[in-house]
N, CA, C, O and CB atoms as a CASP TS submission, in Angstrom:
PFRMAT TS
TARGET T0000
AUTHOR 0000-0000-0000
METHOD Language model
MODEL 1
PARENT N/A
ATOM      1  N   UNK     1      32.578  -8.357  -7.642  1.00  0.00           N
ATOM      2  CA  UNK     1      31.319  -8.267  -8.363  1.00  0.00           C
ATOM      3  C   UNK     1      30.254  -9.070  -7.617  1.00  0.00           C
ATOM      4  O   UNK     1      30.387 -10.193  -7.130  1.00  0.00           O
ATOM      5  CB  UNK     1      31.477  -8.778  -9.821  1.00  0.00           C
ATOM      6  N   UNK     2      29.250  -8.342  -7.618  1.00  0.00           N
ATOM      7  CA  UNK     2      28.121  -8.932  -6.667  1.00  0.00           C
ATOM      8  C   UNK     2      27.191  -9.904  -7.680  1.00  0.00           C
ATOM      9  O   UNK     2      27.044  -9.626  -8.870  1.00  0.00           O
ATOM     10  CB  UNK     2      27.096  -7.559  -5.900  1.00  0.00           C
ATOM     11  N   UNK     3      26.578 -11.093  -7.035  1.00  0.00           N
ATOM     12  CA  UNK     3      25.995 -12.152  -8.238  1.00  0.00           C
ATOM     13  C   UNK     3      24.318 -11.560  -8.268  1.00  0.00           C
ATOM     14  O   UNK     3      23.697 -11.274  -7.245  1.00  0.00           O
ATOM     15  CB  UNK     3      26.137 -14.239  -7.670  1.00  0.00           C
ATOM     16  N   UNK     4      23.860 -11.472  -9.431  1.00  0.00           N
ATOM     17  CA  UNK     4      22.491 -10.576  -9.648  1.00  0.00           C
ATOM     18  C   UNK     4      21.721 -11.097  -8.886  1.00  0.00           C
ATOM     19  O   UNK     4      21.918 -12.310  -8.819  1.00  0.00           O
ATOM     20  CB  UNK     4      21.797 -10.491 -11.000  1.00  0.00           C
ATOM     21  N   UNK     5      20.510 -10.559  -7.952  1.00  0.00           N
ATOM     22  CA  UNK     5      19.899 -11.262  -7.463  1.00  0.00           C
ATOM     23  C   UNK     5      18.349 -12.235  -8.162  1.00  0.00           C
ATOM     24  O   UNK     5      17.493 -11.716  -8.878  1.00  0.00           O
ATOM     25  CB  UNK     5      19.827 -10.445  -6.519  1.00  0.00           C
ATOM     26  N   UNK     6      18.352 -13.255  -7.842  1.00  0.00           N
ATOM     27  CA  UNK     6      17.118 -14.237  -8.313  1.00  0.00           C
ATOM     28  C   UNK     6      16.056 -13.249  -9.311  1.00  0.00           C
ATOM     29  O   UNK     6      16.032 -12.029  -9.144  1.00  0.00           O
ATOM     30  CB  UNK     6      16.149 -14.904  -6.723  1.00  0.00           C
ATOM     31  N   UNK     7      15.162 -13.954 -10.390  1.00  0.00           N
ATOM     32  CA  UNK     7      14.046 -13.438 -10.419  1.00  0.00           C
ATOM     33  C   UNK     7      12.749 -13.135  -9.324  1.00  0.00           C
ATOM     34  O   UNK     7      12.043 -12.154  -9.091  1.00  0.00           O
ATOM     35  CB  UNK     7      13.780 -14.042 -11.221  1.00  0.00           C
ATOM     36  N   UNK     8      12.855 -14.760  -8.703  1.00  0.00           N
ATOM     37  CA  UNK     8      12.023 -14.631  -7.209  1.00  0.00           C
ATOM     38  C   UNK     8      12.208 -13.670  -6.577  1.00  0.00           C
ATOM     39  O   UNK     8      11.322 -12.834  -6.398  1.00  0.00           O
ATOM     40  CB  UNK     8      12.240 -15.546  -6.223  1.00  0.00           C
ATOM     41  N   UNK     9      13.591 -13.551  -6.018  1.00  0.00           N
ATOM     42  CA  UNK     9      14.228 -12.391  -5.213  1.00  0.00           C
ATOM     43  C   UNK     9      13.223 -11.281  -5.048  1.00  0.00           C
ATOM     44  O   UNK     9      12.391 -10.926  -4.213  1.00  0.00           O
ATOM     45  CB  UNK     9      15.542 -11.799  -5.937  1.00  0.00           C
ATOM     46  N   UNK    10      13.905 -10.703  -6.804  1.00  0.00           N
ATOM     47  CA  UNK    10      13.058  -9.374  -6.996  1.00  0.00           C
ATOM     48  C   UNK    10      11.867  -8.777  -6.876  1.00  0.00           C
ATOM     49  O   UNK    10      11.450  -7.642  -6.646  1.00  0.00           O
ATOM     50  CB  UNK    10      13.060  -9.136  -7.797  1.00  0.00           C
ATOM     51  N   UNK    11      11.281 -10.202  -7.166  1.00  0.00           N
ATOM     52  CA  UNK    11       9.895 -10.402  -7.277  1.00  0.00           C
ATOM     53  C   UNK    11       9.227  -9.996  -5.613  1.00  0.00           C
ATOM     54  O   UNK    11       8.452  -9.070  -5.377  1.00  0.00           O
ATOM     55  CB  UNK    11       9.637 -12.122  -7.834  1.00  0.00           C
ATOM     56  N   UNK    12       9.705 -10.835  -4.762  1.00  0.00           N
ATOM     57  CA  UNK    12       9.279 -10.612  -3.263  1.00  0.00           C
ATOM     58  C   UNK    12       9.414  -9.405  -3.003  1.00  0.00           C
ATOM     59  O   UNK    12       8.380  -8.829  -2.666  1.00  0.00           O
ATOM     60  CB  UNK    12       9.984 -11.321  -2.234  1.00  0.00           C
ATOM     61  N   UNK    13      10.762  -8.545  -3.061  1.00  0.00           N
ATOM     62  CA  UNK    13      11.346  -7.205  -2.606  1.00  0.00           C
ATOM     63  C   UNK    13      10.271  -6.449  -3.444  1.00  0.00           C
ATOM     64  O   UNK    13       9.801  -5.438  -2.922  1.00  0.00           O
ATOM     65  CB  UNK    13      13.112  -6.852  -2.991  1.00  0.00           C
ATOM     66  N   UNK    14       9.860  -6.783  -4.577  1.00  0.00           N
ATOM     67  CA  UNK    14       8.920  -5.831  -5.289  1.00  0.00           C
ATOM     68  C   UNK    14       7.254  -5.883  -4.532  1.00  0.00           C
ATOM     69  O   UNK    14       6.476  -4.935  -4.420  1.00  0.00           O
ATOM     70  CB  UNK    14       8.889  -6.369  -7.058  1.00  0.00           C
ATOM     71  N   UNK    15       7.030  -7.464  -4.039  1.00  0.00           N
ATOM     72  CA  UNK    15       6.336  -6.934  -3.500  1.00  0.00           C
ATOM     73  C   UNK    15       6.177  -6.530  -1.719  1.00  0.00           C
ATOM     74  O   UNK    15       5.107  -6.035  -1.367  1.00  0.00           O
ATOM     75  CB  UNK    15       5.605  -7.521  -4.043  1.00  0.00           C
ATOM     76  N   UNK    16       7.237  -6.760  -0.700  1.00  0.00           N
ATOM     77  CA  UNK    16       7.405  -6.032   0.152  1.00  0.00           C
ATOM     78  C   UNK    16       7.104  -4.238  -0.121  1.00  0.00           C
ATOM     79  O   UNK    16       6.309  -3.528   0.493  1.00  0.00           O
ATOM     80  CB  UNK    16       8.669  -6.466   0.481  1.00  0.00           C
ATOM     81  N   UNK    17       7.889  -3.908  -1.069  1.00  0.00           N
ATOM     82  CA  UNK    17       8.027  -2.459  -1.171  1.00  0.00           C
ATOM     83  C   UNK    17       6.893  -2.010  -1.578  1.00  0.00           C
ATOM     84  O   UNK    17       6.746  -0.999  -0.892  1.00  0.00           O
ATOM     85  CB  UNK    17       9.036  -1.979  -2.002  1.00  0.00           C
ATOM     86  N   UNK    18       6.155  -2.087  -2.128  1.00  0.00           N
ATOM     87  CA  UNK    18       4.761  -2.189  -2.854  1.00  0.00           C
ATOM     88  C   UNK    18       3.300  -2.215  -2.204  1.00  0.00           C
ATOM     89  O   UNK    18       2.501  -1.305  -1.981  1.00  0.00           O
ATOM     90  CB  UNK    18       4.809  -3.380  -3.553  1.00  0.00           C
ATOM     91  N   UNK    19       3.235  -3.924  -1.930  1.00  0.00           N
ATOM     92  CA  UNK    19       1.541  -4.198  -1.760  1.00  0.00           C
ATOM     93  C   UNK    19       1.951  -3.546   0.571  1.00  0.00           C
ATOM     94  O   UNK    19       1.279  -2.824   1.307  1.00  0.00           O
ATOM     95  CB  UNK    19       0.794  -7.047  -2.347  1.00  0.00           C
ATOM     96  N   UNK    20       3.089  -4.194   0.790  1.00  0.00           N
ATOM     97  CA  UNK    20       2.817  -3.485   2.178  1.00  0.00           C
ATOM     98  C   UNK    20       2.487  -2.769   3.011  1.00  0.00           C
ATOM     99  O   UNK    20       1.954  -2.882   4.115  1.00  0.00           O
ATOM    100  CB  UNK    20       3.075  -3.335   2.492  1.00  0.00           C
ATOM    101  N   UNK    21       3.078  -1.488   2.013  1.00  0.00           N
ATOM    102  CA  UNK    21       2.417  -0.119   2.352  1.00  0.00           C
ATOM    103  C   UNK    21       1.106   0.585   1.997  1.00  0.00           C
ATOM    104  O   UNK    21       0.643   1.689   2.283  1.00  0.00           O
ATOM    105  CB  UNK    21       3.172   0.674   1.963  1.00  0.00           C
ATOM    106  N   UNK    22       0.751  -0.266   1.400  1.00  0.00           N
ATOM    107  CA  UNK    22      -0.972  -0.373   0.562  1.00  0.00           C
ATOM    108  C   UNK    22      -1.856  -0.988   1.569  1.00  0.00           C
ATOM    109  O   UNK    22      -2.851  -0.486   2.091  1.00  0.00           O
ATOM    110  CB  UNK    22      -1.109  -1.543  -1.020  1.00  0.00           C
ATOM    111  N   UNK    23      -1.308  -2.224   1.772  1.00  0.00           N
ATOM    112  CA  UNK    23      -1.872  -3.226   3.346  1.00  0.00           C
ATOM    113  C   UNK    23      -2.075  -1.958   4.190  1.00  0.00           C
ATOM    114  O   UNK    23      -3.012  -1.205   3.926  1.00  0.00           O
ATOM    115  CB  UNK    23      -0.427  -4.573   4.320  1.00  0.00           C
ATOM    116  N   UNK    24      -1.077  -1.654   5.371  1.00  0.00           N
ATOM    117  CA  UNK    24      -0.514  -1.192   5.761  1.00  0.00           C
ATOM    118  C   UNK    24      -1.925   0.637   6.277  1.00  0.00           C
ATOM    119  O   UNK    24      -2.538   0.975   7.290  1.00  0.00           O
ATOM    120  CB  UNK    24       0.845  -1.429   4.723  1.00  0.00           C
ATOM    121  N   UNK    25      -1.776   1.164   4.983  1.00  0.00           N
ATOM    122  CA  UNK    25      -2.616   2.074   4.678  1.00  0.00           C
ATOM    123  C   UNK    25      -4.079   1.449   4.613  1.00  0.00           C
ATOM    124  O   UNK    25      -4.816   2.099   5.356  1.00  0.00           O
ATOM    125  CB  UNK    25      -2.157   2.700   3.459  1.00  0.00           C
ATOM    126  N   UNK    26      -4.394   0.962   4.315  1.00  0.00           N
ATOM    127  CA  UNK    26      -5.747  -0.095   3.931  1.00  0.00           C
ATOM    128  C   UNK    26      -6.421  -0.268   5.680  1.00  0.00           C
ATOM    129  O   UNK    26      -7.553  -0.002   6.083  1.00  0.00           O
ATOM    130  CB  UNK    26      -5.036  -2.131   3.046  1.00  0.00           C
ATOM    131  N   UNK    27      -5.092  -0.868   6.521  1.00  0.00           N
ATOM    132  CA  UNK    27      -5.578  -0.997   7.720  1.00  0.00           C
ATOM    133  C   UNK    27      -6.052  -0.312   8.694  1.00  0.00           C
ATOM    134  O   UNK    27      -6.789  -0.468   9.666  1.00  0.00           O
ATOM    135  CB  UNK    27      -5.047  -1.385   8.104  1.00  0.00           C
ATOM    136  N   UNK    28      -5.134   0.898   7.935  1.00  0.00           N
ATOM    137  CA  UNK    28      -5.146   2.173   9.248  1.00  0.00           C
ATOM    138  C   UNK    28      -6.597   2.806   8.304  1.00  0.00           C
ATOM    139  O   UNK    28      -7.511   3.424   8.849  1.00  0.00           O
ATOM    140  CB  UNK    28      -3.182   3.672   9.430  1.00  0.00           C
ATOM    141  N   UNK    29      -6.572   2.655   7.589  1.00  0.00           N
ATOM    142  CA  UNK    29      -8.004   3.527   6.821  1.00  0.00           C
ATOM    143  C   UNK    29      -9.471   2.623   7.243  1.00  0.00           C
ATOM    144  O   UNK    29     -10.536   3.204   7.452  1.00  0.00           O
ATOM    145  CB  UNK    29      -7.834   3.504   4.656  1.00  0.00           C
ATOM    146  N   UNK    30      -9.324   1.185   7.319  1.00  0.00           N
ATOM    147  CA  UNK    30     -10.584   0.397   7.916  1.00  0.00           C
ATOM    148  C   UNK    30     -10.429   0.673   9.561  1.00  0.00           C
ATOM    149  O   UNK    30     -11.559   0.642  10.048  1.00  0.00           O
ATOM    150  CB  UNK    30     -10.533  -1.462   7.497  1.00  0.00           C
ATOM    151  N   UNK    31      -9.821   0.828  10.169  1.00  0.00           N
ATOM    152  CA  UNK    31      -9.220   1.102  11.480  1.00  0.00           C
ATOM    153  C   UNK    31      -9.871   2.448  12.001  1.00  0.00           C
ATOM    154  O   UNK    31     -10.248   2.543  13.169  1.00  0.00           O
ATOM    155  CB  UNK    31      -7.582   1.208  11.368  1.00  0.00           C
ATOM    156  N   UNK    32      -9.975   3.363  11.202  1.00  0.00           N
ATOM    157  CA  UNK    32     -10.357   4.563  11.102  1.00  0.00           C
ATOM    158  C   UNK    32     -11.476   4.924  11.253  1.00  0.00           C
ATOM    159  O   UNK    32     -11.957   5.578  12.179  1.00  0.00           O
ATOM    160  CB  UNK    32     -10.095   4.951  10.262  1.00  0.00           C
ATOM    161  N   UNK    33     -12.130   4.355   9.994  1.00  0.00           N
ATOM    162  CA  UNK    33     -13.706   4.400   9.854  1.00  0.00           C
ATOM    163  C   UNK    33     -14.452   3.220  10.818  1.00  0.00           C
ATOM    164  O   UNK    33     -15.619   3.479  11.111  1.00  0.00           O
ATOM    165  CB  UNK    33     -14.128   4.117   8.151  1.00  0.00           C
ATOM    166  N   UNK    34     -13.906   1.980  11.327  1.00  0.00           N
ATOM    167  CA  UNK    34     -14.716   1.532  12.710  1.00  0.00           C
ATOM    168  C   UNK    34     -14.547   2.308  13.759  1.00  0.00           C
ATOM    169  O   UNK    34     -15.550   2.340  14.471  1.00  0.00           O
ATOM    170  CB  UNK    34     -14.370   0.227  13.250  1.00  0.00           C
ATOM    171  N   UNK    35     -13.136   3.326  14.351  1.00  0.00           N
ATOM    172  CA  UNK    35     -13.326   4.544  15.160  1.00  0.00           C
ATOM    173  C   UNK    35     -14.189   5.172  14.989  1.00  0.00           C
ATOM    174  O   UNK    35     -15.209   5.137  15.678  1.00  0.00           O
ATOM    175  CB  UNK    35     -12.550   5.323  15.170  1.00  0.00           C
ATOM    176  N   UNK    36     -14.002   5.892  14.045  1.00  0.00           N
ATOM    177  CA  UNK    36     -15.373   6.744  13.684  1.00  0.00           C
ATOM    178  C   UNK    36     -16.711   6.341  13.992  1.00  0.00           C
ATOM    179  O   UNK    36     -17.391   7.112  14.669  1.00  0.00           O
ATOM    180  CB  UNK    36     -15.497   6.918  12.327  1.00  0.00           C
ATOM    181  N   UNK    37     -17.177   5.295  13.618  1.00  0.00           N
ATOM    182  CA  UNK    37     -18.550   4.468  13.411  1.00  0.00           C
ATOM    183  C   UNK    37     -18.795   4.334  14.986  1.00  0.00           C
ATOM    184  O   UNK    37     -19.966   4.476  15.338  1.00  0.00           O
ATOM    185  CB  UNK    37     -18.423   2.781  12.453  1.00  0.00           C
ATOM    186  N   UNK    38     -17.920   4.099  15.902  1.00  0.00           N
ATOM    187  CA  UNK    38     -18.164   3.400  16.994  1.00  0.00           C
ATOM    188  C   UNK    38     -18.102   5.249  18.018  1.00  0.00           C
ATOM    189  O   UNK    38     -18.890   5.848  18.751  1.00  0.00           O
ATOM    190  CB  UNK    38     -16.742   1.817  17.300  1.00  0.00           C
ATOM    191  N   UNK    39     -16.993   5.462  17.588  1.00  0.00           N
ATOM    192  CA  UNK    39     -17.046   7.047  18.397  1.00  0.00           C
ATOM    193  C   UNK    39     -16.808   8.364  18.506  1.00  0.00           C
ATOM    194  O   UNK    39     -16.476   8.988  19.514  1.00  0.00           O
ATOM    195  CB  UNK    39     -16.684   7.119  19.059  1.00  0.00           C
ATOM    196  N   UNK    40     -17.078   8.931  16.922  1.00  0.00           N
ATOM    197  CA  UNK    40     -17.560   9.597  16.536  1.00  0.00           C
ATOM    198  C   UNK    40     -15.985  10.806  16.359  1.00  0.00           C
ATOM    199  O   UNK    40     -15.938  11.837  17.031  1.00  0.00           O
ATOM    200  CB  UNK    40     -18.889   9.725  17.362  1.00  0.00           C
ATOM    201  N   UNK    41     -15.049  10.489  15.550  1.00  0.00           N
ATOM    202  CA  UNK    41     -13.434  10.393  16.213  1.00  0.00           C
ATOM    203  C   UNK    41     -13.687  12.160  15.730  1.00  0.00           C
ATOM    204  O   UNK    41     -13.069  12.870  16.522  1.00  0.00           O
ATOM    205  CB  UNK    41     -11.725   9.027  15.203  1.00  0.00           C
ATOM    206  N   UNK    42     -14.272  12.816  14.876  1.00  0.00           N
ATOM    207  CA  UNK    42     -14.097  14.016  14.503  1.00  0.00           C
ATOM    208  C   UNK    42     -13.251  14.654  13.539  1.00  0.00           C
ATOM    209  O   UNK    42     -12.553  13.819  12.963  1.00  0.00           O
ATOM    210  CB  UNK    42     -13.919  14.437  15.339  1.00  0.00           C
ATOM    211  N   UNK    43     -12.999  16.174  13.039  1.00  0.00           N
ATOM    212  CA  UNK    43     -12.312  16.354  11.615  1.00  0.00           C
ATOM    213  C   UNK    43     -10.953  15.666  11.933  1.00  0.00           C
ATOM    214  O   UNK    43     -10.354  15.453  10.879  1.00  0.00           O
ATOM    215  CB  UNK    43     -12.119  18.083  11.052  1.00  0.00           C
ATOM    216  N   UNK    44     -10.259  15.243  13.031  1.00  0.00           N
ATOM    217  CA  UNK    44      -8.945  14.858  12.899  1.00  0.00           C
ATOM    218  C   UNK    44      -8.683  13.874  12.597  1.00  0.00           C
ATOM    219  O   UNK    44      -7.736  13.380  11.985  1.00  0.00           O
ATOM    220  CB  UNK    44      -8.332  14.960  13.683  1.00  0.00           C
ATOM    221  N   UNK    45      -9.947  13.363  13.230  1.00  0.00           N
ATOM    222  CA  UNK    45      -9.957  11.094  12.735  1.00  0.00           C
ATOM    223  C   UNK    45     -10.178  11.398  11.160  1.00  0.00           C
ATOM    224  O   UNK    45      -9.299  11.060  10.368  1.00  0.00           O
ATOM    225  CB  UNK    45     -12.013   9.585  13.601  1.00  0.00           C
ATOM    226  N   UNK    46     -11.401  12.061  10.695  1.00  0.00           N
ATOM    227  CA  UNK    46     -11.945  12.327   9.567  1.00  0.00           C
ATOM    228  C   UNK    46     -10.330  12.408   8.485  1.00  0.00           C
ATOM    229  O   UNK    46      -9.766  11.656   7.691  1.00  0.00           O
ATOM    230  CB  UNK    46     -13.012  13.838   9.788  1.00  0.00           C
ATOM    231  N   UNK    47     -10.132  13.582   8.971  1.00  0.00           N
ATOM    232  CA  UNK    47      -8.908  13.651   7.892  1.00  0.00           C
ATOM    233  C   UNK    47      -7.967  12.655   7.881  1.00  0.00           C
ATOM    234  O   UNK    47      -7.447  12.525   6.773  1.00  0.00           O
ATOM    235  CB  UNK    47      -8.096  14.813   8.033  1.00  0.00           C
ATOM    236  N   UNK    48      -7.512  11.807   8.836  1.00  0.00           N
ATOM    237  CA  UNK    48      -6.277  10.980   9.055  1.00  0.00           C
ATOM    238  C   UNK    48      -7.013   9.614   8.337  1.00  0.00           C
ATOM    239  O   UNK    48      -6.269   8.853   7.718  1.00  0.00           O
ATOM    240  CB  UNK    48      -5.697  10.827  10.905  1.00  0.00           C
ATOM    241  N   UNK    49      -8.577   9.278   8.423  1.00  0.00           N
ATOM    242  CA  UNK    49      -8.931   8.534   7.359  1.00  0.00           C
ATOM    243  C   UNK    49      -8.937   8.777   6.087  1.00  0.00           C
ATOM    244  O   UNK    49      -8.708   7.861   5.296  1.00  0.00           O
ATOM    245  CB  UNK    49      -9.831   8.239   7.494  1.00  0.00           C
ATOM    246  N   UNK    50      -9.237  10.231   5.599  1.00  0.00           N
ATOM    247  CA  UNK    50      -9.059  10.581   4.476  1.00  0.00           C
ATOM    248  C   UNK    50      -7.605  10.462   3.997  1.00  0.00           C
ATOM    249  O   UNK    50      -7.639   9.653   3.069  1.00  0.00           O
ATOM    250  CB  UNK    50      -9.568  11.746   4.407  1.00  0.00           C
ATOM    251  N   UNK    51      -6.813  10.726   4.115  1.00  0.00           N
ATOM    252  CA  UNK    51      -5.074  10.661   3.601  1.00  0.00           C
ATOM    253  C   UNK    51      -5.116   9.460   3.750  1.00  0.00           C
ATOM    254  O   UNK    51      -5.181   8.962   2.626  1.00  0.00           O
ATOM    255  CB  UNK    51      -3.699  11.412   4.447  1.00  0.00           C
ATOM    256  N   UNK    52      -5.116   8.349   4.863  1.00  0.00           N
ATOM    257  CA  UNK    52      -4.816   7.081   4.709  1.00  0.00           C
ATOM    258  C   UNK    52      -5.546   6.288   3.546  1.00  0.00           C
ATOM    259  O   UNK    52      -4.918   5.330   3.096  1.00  0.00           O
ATOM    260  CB  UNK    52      -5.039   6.520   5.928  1.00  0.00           C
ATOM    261  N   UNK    53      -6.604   6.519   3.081  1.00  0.00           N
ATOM    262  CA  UNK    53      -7.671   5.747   2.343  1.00  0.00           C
ATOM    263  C   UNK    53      -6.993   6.429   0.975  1.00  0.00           C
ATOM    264  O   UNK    53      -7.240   5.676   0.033  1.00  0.00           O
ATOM    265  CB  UNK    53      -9.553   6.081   2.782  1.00  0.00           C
ATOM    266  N   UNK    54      -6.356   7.395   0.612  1.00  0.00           N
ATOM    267  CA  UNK    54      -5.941   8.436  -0.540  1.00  0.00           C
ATOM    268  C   UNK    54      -4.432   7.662  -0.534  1.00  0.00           C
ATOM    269  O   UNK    54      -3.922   7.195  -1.553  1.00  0.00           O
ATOM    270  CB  UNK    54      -6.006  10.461  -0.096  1.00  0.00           C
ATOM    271  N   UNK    55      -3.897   7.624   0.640  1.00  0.00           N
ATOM    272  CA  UNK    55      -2.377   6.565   0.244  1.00  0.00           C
ATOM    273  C   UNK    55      -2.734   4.975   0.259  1.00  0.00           C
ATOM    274  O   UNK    55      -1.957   4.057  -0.002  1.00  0.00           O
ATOM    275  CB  UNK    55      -0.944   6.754   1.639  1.00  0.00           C
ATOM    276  N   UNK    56      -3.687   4.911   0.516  1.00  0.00           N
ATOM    277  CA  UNK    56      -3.640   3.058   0.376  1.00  0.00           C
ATOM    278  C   UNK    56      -4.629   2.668  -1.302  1.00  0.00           C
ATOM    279  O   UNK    56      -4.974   1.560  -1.713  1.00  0.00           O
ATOM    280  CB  UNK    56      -4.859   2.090   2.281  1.00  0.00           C
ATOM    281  N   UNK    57      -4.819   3.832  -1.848  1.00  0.00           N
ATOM    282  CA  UNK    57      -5.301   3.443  -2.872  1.00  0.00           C
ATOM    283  C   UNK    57      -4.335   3.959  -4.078  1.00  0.00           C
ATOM    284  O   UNK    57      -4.382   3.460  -5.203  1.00  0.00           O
ATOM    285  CB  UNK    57      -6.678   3.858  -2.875  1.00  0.00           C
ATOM    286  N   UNK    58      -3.260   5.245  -3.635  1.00  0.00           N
ATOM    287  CA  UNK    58      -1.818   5.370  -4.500  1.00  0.00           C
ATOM    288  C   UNK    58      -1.229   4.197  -4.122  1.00  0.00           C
ATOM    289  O   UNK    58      -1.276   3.419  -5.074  1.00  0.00           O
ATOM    290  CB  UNK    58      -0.753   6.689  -4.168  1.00  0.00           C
ATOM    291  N   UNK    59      -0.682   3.699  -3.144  1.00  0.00           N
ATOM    292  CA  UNK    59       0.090   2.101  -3.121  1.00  0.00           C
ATOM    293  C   UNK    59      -0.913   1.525  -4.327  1.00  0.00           C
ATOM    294  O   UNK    59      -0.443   1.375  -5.454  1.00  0.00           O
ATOM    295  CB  UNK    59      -0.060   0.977  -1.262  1.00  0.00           C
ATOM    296  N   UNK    60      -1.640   1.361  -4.183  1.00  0.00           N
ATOM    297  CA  UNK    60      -2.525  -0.109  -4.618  1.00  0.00           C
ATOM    298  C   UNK    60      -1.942   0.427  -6.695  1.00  0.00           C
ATOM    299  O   UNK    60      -1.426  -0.443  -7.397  1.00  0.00           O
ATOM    300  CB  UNK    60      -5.257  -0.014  -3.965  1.00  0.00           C
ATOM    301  N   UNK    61      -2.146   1.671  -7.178  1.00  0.00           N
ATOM    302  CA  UNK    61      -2.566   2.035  -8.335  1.00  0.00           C
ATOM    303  C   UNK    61      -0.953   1.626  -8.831  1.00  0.00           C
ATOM    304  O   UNK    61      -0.840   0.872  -9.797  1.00  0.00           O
ATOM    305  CB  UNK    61      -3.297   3.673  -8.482  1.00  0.00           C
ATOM    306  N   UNK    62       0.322   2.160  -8.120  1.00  0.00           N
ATOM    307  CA  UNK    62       1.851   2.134  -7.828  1.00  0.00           C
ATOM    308  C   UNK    62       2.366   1.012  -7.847  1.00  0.00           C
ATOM    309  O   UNK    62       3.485   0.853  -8.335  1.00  0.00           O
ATOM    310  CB  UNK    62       2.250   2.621  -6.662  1.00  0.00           C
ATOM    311  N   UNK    63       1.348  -0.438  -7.091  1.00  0.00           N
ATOM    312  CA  UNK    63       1.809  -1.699  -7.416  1.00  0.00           C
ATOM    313  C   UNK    63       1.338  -2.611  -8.722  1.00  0.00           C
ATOM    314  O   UNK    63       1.841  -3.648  -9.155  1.00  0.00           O
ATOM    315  CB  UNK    63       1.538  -2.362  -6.303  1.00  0.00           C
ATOM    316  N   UNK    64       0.184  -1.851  -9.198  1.00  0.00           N
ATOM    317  CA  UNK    64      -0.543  -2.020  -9.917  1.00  0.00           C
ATOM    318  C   UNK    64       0.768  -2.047 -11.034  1.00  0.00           C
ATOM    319  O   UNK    64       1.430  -3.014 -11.410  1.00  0.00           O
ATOM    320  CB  UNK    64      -1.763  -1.079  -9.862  1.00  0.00           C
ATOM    321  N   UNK    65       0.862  -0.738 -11.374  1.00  0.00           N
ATOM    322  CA  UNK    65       1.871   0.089 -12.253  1.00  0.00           C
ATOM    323  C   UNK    65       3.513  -0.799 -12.365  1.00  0.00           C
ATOM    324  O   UNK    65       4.000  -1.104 -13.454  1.00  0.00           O
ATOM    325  CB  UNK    65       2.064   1.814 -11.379  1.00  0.00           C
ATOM    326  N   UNK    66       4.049  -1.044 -11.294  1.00  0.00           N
ATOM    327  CA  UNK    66       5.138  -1.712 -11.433  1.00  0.00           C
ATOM    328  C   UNK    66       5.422  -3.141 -11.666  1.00  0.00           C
ATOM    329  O   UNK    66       6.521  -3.617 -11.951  1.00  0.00           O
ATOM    330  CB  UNK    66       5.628  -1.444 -10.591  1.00  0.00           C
ATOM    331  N   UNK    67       3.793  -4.063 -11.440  1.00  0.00           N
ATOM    332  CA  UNK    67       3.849  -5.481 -11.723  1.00  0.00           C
ATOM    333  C   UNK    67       3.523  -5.303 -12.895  1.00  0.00           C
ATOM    334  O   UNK    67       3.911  -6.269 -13.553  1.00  0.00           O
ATOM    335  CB  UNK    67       3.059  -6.475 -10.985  1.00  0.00           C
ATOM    336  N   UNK    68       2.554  -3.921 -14.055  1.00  0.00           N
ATOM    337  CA  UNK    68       2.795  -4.714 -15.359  1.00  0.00           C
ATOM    338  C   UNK    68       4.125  -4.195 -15.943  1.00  0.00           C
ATOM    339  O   UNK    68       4.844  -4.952 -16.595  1.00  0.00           O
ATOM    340  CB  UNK    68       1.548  -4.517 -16.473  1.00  0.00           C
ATOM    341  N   UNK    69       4.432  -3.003 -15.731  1.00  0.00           N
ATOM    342  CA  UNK    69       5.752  -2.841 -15.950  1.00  0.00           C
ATOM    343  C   UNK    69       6.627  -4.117 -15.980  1.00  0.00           C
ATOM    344  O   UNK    69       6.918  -4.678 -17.037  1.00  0.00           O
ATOM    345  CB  UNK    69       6.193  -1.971 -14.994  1.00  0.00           C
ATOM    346  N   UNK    70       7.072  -4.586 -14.642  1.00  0.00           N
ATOM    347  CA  UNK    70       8.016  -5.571 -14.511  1.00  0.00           C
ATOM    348  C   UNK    70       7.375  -7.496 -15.450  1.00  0.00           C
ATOM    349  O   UNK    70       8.041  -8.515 -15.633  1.00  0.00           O
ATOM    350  CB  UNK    70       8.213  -5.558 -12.502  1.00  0.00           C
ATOM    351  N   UNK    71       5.822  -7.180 -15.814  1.00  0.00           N
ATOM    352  CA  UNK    71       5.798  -8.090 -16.704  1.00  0.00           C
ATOM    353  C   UNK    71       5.750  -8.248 -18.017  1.00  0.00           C
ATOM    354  O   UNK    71       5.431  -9.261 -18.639  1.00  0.00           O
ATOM    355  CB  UNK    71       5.196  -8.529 -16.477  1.00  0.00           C
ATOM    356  N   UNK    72       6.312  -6.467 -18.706  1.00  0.00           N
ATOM    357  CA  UNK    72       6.468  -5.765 -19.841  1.00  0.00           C
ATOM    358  C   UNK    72       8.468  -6.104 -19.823  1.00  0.00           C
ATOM    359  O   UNK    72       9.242  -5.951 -20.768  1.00  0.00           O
ATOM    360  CB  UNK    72       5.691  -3.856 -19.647  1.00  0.00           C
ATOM    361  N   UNK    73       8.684  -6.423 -18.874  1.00  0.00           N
ATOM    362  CA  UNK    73      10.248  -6.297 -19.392  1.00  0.00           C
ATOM    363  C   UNK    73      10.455  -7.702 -19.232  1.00  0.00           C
ATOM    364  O   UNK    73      11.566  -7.925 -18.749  1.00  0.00           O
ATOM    365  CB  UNK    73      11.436  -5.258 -18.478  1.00  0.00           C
ATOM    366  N   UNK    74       9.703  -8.851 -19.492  1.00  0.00           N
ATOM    367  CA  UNK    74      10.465 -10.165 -19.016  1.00  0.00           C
ATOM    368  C   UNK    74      10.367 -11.187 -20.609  1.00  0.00           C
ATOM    369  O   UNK    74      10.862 -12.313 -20.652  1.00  0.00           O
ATOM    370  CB  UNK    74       9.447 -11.040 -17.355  1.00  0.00           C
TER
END
């Protein structure tokens, strides 16, 4: 039998899995739009900012969602 892991534990792994890929997306979407701004990247930059800025704001709504969750069950 495996010993449960920490509240902390969970807590970190929740937010590795979570705010990272939000970061993560966030960067490549500010990353994007200074390409753009600086050289003019076109519909492919355009779109690859659009999806990134559309997943770094599902992370954000997703971590949102599971920290009150996880402060609804304590």
């Amino acid at each position: 039998m495996q010993p449960q892991p920490h509240g902390s534990d969970r807590r970190f792994r929740s937010v590795l899995y979570h705010v990272v890929p939000m970061l993560l997306f966030s960067a490549t979407t500010a990353g994007v739009l200074v390409w753009h701004i600086m050289f003019g990247a076109g519909p492919i930059g355009l779109l690859v900012f659009l999806a990134s800025g559309f997943l770094a704001v599902a992370f954000a709504v997703l971590a949102v969602v599971e920290w009150l969750r996880f402060q609804g069950g304590q």
